[in-house]
C-alpha positions in Angstrom: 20.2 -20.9 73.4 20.3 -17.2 72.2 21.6 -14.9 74.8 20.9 -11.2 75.0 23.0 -9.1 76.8 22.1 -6.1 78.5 24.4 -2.4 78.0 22.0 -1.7 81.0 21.3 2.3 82.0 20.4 5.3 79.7 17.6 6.1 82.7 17.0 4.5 86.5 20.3 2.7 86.4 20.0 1.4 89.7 16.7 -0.3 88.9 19.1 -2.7 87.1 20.5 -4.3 90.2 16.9 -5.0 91.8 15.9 -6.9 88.9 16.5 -11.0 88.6 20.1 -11.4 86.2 17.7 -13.7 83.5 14.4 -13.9 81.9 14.8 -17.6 79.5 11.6 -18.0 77.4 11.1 -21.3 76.1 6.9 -20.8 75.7 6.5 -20.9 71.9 3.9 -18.5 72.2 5.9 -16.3 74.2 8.7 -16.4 71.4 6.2 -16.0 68.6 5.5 -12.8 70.7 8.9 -12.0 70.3 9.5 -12.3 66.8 7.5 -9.4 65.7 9.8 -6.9 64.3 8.3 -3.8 66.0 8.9 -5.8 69.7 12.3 -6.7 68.7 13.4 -3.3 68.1 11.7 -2.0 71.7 12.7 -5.5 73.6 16.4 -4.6 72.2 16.4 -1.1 73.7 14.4 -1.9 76.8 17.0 -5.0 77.3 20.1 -2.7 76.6 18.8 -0.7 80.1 16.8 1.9 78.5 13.2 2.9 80.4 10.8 4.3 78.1 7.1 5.2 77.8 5.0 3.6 74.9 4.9 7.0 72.7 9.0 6.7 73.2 8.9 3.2 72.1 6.4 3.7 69.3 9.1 6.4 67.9 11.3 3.7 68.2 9.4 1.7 66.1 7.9 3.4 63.8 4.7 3.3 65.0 1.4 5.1 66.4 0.9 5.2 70.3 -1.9 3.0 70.7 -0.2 -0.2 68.3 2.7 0.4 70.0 0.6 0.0 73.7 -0.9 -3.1 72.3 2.8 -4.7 71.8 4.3 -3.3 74.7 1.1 -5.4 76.8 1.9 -8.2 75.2 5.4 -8.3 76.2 4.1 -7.5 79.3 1.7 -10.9 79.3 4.7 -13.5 78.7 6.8 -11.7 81.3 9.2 -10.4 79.2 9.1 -6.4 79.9 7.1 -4.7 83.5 6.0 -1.3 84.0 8.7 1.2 85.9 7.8 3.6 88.4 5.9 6.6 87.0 8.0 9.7 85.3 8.7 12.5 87.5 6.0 14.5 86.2 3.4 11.9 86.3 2.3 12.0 82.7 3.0 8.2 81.4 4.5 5.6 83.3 7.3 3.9 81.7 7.9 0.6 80.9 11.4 -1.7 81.2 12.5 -4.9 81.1 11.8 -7.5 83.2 15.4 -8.8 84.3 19.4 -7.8 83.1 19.4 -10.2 80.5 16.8 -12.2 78.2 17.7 -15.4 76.8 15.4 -17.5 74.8 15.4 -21.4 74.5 15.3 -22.2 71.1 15.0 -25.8 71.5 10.9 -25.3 71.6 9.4 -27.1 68.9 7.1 -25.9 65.6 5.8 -22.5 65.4 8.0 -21.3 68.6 11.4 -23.0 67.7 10.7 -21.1 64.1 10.4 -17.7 65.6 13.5 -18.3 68.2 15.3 -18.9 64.7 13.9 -15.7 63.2 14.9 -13.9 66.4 19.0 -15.4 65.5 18.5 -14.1 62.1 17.9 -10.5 62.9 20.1 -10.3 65.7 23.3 -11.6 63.5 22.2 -9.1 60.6 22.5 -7.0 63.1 25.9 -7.4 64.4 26.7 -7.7 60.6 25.8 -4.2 60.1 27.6 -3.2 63.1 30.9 -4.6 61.1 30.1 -3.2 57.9 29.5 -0.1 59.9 32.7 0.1 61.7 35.5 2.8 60.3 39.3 1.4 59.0 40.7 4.1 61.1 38.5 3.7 64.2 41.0 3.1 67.0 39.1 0.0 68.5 38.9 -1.9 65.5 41.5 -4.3 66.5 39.6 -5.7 69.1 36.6 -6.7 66.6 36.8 -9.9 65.8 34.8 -13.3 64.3 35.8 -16.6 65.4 33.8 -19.6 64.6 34.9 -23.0 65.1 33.8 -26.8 65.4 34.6 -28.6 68.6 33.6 -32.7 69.2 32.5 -32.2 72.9 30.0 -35.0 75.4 26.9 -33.7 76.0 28.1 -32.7 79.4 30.6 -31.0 77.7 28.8 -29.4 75.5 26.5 -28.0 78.6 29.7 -26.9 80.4 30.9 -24.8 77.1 27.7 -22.9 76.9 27.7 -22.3 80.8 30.9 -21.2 80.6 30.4 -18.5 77.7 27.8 -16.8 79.7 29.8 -16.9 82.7 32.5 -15.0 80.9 29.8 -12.3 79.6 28.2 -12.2 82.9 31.8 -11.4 84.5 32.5 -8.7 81.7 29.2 -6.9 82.2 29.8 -6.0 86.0 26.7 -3.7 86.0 28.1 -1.1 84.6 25.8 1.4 82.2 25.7 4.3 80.0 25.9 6.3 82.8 28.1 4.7 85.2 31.1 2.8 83.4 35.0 3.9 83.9 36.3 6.8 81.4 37.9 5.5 78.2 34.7 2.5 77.8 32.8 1.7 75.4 29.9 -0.3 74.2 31.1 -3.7 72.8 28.3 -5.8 71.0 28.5 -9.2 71.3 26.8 -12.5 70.0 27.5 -16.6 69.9 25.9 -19.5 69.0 26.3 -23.4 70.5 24.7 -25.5 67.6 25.3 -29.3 67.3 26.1 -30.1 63.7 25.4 -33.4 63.9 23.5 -36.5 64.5 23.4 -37.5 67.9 25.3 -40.9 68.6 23.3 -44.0 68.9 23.6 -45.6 72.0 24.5 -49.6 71.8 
């Protein structure tokens, strides 16, 4: 399970708290939708509590207006972004995501399970660049850190490891945005990964 975390609120922060906490796609066409590199830019900004317009998005992107509309609809189609209220001056009506966080099931088989995987890919190069990126003599930089590590855990345990890991990002997140967080904060990325490693046991 890959779990996106929203940094919700550049625009209509409070939209944020009407919206459901979790989108989880599991349709492999919906994650095939995903994998697109163009929608994973926008679906990262929209999903880090941006609202934006499809000429905002296609700037984003890199690309013209109308291709960008035709992704944006798509995302739209497998639930995964909505259209926000219109802009004050009535011009183009924004669009945002569809709930605080987007997690997507990467236990769907073939062609789907495939894109969830490309999906990992970009988002750990990602927060690889983000570390390669970071200054020596930036103040925060003993607070970044890489752990990984290899635990024997049930099935039930297993379950009960992940829960727990989203529980603790969930707790951390407290709804705050880029407009409305206490002095002194700042944006922390953040990304894990439960994989089993081995063979499951065969039962006698």
């Amino acid at each position: 399970m890959l779990h996106i975390p929203i940094r919700q609120g550049v625009r209509y922060a409070d939209v944020v708290a009407k919206q459901k906490p979790v989108v989880v796609i599991s349709d492999p066409q919906a994650i095939r939708a995903l994998a697109h590199p163009a929608r994973q830019r926008v679906i990262d900004e929209l999903y880090n509590g941006k609202v934006l317009t499809a000429t905002e998005c296609a700037e984003i992107a890199g690309l013209t207006p109308s291709a960008m509309s035709y992704h944006l609809r798509a995302l739209e189609k497998w639930g995964i972004i909505e259209r926000a209220e219109e802009s004050a001056d009535g011009r183009e009506r924004p669009w945002r995501s569809k709930a605080a966080s987007l997690r997507i099931d990467s236990t769907s088989a073939g062609a789907g399970r495939l894109a969830g995987h490309a999906i990992m890919r970009t988002a750990m190069n990602g927060v690889l660049e983000q570390f390669q990126d970071l200054s020596e003599d930036d103040p925060w930089d003993d607070v970044s850190t890489l752990s990984r590590s290899r635990l024997w855990l049930t099935h039930e345990e297993a379950v009960r490891f992940s829960k727990e890991l989203n529980d603790v990002v969930d707790r951390f997140k407290k709804k705050r945005t880029q407009t409305d967080h206490p002095a002194g904060a700042r944006q922390i990325s953040s990304l894990y990964a439960v994989v089993p490693i081995d063979k499951a046991p065969e039962e006698s």
